[in-house]
Predicted model as a PDB file, atoms N, CA, C, CB and O in Angstrom, pLDDT in the B-factor column:
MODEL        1                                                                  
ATOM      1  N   UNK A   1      10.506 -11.810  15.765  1.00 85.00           N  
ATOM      2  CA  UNK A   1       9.055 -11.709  15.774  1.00 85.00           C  
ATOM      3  C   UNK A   1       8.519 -12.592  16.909  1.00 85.00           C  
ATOM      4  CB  UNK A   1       8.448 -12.131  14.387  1.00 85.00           C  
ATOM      5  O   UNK A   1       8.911 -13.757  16.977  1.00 85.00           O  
ATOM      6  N   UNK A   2       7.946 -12.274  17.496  1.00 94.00           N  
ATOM      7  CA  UNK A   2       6.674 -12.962  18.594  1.00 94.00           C  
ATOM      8  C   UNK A   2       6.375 -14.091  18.605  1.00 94.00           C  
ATOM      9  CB  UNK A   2       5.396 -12.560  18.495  1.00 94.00           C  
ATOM     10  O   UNK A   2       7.124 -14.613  17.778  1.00 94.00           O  
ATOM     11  N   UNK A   3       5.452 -15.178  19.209  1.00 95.00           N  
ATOM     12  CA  UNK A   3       4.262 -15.789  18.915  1.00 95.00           C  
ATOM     13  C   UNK A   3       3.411 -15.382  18.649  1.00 95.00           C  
ATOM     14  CB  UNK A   3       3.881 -16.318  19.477  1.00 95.00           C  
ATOM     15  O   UNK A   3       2.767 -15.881  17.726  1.00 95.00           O  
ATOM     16  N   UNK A   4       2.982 -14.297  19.300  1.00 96.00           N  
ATOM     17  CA  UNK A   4       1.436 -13.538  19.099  1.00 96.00           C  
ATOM     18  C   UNK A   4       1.715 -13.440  17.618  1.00 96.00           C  
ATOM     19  CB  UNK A   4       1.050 -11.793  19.999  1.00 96.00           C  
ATOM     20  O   UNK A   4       1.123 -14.140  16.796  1.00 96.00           O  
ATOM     21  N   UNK A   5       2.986 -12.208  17.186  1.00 96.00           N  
ATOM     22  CA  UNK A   5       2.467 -11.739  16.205  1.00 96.00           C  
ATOM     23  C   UNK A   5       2.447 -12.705  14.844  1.00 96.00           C  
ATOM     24  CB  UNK A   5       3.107 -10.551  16.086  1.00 96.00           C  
ATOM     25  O   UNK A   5       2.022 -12.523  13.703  1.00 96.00           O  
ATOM     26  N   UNK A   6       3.122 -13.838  15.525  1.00 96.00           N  
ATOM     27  CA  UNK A   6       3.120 -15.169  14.015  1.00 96.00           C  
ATOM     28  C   UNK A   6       1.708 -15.193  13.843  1.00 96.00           C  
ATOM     29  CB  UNK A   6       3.770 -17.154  14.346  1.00 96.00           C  
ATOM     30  O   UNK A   6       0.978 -14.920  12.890  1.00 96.00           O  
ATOM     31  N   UNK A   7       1.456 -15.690  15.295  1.00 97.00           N  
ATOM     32  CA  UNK A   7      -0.512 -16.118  15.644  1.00 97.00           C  
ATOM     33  C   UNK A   7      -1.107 -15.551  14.380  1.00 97.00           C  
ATOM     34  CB  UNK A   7      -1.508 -15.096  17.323  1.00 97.00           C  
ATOM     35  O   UNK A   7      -1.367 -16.138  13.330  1.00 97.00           O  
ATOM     36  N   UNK A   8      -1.307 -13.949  14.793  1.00 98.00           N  
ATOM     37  CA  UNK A   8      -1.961 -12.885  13.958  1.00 98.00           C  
ATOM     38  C   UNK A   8      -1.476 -13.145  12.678  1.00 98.00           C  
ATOM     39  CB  UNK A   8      -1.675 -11.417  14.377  1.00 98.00           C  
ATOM     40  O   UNK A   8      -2.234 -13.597  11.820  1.00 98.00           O  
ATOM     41  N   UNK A   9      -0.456 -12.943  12.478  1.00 98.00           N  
ATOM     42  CA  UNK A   9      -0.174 -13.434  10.303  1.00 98.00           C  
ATOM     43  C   UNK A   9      -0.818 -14.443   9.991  1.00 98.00           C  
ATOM     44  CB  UNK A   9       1.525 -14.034   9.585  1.00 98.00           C  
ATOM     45  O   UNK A   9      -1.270 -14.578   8.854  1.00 98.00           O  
ATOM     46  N   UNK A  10      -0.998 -15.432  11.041  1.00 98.00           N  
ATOM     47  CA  UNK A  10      -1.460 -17.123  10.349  1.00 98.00           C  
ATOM     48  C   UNK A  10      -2.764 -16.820  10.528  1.00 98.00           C  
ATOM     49  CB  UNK A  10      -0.963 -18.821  11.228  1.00 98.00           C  
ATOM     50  O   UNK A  10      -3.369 -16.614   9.475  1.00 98.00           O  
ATOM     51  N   UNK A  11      -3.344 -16.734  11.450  1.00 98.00           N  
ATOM     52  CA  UNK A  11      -4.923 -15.692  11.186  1.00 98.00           C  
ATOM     53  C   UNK A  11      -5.195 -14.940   9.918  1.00 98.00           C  
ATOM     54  CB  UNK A  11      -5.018 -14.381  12.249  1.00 98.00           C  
ATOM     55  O   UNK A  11      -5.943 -15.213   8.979  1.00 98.00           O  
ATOM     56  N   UNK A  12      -4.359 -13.875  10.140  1.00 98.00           N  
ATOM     57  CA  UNK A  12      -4.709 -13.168   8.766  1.00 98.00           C  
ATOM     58  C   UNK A  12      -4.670 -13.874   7.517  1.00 98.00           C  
ATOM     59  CB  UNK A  12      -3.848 -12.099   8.533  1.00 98.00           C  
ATOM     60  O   UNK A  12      -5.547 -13.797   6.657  1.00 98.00           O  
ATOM     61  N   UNK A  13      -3.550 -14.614   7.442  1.00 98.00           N  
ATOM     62  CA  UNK A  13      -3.420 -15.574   6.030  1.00 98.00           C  
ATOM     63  C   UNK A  13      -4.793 -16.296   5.758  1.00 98.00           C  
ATOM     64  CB  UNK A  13      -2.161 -16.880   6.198  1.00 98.00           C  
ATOM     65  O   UNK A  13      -5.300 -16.142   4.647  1.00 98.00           O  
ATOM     66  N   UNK A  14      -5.494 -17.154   6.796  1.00 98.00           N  
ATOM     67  CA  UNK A  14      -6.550 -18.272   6.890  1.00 98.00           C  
ATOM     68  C   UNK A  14      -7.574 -17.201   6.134  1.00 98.00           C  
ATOM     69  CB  UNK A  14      -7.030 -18.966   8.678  1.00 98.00           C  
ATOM     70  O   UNK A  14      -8.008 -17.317   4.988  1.00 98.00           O  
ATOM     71  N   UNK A  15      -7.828 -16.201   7.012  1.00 98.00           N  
ATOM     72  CA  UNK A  15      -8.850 -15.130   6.514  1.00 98.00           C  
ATOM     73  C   UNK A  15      -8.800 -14.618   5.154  1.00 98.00           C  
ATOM     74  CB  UNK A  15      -8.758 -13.974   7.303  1.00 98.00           C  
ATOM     75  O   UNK A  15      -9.850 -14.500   4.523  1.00 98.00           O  
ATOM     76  N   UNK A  16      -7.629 -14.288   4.618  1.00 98.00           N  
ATOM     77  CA  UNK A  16      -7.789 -13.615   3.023  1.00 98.00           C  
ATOM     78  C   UNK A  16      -7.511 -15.284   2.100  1.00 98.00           C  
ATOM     79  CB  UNK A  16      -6.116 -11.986   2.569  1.00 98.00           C  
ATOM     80  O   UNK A  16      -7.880 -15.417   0.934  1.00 98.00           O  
ATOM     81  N   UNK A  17      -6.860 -16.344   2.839  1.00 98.00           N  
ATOM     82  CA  UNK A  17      -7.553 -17.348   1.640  1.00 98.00           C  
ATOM     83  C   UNK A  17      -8.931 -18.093   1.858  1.00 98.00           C  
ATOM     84  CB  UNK A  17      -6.554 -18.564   1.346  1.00 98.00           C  
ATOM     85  O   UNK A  17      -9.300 -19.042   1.166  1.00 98.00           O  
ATOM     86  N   UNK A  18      -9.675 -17.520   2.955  1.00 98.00           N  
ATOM     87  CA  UNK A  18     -11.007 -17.852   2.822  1.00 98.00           C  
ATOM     88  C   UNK A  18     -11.785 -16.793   2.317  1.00 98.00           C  
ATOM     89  CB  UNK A  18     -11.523 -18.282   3.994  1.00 98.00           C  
ATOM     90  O   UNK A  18     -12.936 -16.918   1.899  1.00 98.00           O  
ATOM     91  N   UNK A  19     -11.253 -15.935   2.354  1.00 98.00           N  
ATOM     92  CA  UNK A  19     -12.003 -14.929   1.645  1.00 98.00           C  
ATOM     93  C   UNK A  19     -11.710 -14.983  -0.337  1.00 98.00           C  
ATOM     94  CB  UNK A  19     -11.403 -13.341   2.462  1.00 98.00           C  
ATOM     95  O   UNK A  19     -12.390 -14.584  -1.283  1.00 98.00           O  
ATOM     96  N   UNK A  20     -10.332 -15.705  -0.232  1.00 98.00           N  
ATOM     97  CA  UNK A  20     -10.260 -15.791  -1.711  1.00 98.00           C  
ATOM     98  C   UNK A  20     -11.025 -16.461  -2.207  1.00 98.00           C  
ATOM     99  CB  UNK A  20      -9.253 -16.158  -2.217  1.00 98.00           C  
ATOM    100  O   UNK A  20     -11.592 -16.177  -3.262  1.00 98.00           O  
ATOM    101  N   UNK A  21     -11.292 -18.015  -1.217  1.00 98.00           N  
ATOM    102  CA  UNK A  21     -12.106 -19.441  -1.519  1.00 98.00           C  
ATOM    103  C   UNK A  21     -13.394 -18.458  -2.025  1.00 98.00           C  
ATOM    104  CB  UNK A  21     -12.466 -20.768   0.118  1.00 98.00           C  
ATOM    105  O   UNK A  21     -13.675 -18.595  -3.215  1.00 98.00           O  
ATOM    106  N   UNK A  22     -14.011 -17.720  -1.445  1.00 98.00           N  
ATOM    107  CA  UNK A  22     -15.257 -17.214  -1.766  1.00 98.00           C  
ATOM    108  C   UNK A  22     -15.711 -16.499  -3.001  1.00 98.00           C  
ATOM    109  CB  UNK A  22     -15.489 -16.501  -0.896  1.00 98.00           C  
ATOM    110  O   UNK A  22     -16.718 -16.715  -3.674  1.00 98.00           O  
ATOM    111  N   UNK A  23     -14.703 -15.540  -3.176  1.00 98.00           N  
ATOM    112  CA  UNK A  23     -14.740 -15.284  -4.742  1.00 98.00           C  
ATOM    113  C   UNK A  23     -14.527 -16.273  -5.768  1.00 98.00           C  
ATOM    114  CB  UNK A  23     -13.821 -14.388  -5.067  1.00 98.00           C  
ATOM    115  O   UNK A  23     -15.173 -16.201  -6.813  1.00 98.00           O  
ATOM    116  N   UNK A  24     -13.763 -17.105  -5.591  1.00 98.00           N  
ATOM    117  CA  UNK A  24     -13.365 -18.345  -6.525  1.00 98.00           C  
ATOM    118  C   UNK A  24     -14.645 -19.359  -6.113  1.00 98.00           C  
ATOM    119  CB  UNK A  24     -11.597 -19.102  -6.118  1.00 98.00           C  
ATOM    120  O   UNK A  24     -14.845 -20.264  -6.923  1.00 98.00           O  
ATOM    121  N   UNK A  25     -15.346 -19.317  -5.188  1.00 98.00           N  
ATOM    122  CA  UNK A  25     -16.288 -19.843  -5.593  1.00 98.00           C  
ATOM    123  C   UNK A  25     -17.787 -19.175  -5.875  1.00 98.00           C  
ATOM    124  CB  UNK A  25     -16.257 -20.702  -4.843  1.00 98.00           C  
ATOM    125  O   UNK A  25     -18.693 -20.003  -5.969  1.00 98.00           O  
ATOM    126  N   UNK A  26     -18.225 -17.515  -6.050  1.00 98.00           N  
ATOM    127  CA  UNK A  26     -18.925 -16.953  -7.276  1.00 98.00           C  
ATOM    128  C   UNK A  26     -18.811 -17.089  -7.939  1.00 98.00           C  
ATOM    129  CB  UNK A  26     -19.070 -16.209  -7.632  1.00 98.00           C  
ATOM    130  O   UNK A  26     -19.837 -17.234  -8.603  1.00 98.00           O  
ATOM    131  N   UNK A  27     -17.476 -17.230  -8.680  1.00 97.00           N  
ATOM    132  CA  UNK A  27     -16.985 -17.018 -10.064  1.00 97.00           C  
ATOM    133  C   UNK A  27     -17.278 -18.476 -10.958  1.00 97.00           C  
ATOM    134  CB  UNK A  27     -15.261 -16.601  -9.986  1.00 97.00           C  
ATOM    135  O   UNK A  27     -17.544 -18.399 -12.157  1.00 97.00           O  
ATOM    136  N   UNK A  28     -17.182 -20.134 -10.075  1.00 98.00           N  
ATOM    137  CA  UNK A  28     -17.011 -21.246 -10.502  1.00 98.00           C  
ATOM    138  C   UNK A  28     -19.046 -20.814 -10.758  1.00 98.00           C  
ATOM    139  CB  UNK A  28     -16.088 -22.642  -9.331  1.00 98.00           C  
ATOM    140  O   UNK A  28     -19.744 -21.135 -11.719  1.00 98.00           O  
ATOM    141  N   UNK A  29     -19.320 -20.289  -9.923  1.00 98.00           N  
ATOM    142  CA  UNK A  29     -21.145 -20.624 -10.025  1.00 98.00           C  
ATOM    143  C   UNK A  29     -21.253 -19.968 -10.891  1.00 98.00           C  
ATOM    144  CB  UNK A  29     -22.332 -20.255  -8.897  1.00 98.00           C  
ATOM    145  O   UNK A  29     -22.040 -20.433 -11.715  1.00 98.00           O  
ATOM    146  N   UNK A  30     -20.706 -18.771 -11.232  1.00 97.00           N  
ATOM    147  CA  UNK A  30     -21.090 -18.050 -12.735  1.00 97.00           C  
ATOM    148  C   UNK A  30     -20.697 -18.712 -13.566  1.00 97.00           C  
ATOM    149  CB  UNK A  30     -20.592 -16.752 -13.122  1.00 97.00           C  
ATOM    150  O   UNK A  30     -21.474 -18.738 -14.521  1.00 97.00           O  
ATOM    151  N   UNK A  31     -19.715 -19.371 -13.705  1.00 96.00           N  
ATOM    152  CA  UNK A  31     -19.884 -20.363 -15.220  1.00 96.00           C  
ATOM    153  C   UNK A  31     -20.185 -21.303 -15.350  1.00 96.00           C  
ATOM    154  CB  UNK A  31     -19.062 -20.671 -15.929  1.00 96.00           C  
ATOM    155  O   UNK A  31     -20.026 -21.850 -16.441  1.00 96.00           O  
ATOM    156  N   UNK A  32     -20.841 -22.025 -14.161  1.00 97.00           N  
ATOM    157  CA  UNK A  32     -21.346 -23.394 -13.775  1.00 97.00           C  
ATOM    158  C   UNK A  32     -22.813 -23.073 -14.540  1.00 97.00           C  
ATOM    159  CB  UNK A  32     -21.377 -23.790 -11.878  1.00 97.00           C  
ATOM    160  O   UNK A  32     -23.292 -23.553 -15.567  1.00 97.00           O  
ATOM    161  N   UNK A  33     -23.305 -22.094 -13.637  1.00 97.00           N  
ATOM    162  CA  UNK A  33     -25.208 -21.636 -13.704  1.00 97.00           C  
ATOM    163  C   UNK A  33     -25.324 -20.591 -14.629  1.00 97.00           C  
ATOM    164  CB  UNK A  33     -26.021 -20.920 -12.113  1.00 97.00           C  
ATOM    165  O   UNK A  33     -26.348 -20.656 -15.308  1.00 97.00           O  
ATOM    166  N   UNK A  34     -24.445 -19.476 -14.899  1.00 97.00           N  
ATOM    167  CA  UNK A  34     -25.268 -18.427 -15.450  1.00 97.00           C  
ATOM    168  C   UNK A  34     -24.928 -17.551 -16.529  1.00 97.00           C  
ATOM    169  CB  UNK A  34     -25.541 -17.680 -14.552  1.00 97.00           C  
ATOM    170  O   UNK A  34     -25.318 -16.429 -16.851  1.00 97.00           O  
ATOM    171  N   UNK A  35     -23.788 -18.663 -17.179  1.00 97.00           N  
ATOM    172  CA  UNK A  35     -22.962 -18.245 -18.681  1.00 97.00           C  
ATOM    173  C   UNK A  35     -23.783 -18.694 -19.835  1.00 97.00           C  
ATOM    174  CB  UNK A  35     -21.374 -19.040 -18.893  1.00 97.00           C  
ATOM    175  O   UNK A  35     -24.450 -19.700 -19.592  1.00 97.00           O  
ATOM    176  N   UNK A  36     -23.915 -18.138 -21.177  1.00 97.00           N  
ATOM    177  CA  UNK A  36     -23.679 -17.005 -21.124  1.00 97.00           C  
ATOM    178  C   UNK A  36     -24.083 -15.879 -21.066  1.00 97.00           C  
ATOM    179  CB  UNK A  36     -23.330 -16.949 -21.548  1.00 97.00           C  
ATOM    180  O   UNK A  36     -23.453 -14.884 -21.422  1.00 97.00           O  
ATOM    181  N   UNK A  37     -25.896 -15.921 -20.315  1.00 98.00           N  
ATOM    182  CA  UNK A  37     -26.421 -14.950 -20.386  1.00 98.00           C  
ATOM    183  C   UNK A  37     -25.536 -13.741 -19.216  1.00 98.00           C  
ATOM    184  CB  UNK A  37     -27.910 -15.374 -20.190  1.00 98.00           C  
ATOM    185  O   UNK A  37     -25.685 -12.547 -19.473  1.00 98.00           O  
ATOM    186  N   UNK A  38     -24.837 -14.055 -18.236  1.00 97.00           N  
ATOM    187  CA  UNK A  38     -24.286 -12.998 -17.310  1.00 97.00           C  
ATOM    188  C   UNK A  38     -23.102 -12.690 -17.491  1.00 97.00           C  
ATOM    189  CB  UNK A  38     -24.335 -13.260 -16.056  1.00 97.00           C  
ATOM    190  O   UNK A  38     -22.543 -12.002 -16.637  1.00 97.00           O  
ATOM    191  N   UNK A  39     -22.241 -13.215 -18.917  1.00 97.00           N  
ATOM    192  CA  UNK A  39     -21.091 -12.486 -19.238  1.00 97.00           C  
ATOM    193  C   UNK A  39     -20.439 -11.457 -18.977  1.00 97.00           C  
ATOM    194  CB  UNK A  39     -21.094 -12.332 -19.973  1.00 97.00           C  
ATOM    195  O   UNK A  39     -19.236 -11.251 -19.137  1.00 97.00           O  
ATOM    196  N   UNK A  40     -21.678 -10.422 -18.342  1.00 98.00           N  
ATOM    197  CA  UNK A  40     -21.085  -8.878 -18.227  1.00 98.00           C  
ATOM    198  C   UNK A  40     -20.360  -9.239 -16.959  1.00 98.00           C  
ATOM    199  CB  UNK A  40     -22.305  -7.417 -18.070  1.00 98.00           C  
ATOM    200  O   UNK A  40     -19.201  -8.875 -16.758  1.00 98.00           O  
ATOM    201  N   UNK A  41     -21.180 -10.088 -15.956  1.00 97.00           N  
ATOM    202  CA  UNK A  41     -20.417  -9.675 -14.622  1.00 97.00           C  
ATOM    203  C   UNK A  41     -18.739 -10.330 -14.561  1.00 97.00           C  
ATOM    204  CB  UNK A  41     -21.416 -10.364 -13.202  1.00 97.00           C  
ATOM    205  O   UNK A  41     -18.101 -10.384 -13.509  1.00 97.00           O  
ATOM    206  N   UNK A  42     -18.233 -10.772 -15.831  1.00 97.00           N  
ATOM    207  CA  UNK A  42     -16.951 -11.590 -15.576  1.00 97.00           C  
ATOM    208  C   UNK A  42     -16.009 -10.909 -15.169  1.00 97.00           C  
ATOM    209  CB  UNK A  42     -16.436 -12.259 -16.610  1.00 97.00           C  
ATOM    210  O   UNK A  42     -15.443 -11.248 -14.130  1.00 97.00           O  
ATOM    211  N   UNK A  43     -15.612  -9.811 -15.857  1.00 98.00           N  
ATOM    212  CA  UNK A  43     -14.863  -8.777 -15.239  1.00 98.00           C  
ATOM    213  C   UNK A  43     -14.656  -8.197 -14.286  1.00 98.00           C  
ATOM    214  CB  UNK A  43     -14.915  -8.162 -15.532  1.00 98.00           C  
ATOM    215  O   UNK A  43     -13.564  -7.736 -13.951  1.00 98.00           O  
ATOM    216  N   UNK A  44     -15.822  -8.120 -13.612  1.00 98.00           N  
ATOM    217  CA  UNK A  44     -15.457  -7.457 -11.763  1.00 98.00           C  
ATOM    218  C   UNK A  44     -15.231  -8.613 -11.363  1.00 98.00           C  
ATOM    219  CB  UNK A  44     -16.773  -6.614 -10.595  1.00 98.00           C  
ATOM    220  O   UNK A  44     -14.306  -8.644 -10.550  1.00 98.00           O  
ATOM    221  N   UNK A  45     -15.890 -10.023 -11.691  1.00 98.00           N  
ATOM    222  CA  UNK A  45     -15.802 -10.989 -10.890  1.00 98.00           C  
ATOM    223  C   UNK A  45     -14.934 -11.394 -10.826  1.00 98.00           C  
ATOM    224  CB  UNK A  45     -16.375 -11.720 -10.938  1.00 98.00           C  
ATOM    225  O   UNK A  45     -14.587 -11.739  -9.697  1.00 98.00           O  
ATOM    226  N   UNK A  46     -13.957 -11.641 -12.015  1.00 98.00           N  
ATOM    227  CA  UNK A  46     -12.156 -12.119 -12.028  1.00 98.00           C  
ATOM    228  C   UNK A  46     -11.741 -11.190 -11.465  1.00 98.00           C  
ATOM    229  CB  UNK A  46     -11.208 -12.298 -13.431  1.00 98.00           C  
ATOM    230  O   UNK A  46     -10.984 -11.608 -10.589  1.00 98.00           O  
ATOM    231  N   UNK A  47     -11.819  -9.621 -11.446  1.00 98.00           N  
ATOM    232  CA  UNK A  47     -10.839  -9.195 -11.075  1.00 98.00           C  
ATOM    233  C   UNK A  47     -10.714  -8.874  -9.230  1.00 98.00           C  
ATOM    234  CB  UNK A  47     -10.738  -8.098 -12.014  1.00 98.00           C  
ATOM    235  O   UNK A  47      -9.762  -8.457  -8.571  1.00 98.00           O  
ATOM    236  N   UNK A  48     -12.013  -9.247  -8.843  1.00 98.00           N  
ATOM    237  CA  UNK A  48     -12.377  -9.809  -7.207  1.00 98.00           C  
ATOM    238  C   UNK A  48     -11.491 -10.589  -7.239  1.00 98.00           C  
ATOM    239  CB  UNK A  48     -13.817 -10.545  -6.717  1.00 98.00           C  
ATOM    240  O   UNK A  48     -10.376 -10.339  -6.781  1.00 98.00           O  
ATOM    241  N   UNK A  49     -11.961 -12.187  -8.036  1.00 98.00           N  
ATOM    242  CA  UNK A  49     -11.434 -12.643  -7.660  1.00 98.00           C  
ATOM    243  C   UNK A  49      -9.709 -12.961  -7.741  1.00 98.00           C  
ATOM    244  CB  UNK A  49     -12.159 -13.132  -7.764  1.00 98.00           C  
ATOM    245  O   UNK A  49      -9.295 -13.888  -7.044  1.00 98.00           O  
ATOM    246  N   UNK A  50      -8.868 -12.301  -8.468  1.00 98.00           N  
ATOM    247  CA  UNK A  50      -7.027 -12.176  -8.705  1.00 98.00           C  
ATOM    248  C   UNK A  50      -7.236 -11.010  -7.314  1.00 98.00           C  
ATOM    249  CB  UNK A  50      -6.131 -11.273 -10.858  1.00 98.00           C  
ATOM    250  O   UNK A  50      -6.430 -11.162  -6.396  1.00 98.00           O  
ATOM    251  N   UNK A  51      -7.918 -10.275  -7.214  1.00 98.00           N  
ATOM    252  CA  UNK A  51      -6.937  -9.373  -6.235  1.00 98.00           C  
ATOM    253  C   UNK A  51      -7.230  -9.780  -4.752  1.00 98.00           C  
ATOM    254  CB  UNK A  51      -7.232  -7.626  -6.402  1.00 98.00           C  
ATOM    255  O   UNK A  51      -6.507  -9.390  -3.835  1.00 98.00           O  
ATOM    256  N   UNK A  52      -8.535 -10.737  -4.520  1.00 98.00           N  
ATOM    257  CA  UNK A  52      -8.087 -11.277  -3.485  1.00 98.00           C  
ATOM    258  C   UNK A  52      -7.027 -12.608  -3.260  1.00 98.00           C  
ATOM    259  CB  UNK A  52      -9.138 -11.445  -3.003  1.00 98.00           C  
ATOM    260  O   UNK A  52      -6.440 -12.859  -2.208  1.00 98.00           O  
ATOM    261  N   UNK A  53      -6.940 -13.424  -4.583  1.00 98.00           N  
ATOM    262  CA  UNK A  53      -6.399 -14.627  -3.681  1.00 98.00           C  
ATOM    263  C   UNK A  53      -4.766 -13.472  -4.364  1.00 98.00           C  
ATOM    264  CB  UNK A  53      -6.846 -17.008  -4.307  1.00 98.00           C  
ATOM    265  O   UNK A  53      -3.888 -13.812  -3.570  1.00 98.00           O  
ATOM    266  N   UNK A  54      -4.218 -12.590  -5.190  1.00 98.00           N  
ATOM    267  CA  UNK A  54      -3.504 -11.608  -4.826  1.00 98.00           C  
ATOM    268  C   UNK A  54      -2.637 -11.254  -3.035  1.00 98.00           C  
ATOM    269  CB  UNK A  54      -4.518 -10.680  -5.239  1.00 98.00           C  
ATOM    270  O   UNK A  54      -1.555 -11.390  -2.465  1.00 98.00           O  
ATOM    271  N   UNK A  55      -3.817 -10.821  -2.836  1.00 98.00           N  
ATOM    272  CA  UNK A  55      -3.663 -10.473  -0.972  1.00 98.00           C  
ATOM    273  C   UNK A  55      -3.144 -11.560  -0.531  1.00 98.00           C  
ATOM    274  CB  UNK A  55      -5.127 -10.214   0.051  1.00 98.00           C  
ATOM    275  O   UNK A  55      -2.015 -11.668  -0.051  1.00 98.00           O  
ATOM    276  N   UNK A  56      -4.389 -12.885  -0.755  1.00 98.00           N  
ATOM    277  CA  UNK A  56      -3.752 -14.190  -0.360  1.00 98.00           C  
ATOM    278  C   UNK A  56      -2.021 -14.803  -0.019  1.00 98.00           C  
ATOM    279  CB  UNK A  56      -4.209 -14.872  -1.409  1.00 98.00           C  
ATOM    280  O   UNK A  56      -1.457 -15.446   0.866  1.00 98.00           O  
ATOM    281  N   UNK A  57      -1.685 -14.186  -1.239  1.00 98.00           N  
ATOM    282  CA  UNK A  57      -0.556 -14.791  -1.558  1.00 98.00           C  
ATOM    283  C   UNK A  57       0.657 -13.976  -0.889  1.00 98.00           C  
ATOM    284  CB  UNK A  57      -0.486 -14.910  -3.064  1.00 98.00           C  
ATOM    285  O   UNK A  57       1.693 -14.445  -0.419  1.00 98.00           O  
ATOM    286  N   UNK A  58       0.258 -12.633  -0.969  1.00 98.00           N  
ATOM    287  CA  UNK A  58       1.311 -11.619  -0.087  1.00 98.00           C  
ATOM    288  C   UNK A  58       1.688 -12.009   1.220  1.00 98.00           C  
ATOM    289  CB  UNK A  58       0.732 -10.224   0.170  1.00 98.00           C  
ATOM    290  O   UNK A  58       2.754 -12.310   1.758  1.00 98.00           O  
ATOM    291  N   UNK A  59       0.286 -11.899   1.642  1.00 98.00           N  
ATOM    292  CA  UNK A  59       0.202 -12.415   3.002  1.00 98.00           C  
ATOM    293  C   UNK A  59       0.801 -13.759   3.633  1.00 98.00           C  
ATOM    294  CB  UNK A  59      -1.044 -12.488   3.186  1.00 98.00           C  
ATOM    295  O   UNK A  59       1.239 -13.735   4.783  1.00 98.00           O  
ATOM    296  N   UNK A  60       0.815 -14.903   2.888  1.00 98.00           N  
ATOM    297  CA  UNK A  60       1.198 -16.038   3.043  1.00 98.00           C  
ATOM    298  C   UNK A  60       2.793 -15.514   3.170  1.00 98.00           C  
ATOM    299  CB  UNK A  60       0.685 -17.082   1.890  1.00 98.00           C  
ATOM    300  O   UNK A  60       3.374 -15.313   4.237  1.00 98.00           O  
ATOM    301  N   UNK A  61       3.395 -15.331   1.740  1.00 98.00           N  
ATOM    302  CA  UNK A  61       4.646 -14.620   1.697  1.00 98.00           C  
ATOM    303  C   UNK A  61       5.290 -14.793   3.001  1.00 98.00           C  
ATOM    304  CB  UNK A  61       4.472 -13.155   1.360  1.00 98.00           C  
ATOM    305  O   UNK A  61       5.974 -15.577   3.659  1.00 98.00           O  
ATOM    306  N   UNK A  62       4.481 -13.198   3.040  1.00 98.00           N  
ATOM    307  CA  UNK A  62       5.573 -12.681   4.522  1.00 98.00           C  
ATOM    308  C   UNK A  62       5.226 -13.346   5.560  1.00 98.00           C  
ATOM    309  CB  UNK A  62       5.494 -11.068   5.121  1.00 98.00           C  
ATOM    310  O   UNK A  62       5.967 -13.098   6.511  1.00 98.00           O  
ATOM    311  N   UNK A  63       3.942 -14.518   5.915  1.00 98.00           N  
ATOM    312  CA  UNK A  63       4.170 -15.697   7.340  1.00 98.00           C  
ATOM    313  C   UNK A  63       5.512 -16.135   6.830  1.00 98.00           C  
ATOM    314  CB  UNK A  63       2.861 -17.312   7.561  1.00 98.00           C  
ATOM    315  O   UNK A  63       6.549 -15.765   7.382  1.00 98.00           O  
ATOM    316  N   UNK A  64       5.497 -17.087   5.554  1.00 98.00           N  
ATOM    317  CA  UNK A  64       6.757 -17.851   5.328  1.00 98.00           C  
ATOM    318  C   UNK A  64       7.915 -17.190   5.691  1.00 98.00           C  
ATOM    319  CB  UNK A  64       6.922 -18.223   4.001  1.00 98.00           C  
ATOM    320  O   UNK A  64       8.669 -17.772   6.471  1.00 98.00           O  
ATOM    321  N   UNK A  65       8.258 -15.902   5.215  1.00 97.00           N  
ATOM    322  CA  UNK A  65       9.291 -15.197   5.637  1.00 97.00           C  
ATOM    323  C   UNK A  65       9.577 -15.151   7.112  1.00 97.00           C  
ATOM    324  CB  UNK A  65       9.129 -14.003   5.168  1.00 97.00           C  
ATOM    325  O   UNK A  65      10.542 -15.416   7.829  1.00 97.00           O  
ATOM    326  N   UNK A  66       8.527 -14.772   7.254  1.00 96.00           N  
ATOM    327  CA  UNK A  66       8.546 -14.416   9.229  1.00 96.00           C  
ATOM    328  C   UNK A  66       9.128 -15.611  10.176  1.00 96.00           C  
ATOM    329  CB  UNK A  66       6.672 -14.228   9.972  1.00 96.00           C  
ATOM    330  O   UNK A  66       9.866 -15.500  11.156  1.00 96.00           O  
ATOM    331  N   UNK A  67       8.454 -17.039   9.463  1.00 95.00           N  
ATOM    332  CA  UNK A  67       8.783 -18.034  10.609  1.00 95.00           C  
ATOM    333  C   UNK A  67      10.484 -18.228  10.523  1.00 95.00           C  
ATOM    334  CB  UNK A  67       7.870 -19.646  10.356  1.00 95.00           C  
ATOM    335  O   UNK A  67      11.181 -18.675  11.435  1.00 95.00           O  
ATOM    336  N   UNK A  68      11.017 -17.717   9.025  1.00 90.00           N  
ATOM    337  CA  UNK A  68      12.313 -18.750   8.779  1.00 90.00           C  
ATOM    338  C   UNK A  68      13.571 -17.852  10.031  1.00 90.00           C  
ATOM    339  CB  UNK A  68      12.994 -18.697   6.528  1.00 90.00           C  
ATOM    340  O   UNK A  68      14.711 -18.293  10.182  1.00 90.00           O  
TER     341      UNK A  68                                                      
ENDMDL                                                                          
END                                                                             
């Protein structure tokens, strides 16, 4: 594998666990601020948030794999 294309995995990785950080942090404000009247939204909101930090974790994966 490349440099570039490590570059790009470690990019991509930063990006889907900042994108995970973000759902995991809706989800902390919904039960911080707005439980339990917004109970309904828990369900899309967990499941945002598992399938991104999900991605997260794939992604990390195969950098680790890639560099060894």
């Amino acid at each position: 594998m490349t440099e570039e294309e490590l570059k790009a995995m470690k990019k991509d990785v930063a990006k889907k666990k900042r994108i995970a950080s973000e759902w995991a942090s809706q989800l902390h404000d919904l039960v911080e601020d707005r439980l339990p009247a917004a109970f309904a939204e828990l369900p899309e909101l967990s499941q945002s948030t598992y399938d991104a930090c999900q991605a997260w974790k794939e992604a990390n994966e195969a950098y680790q794999a890639a560099q060894q």
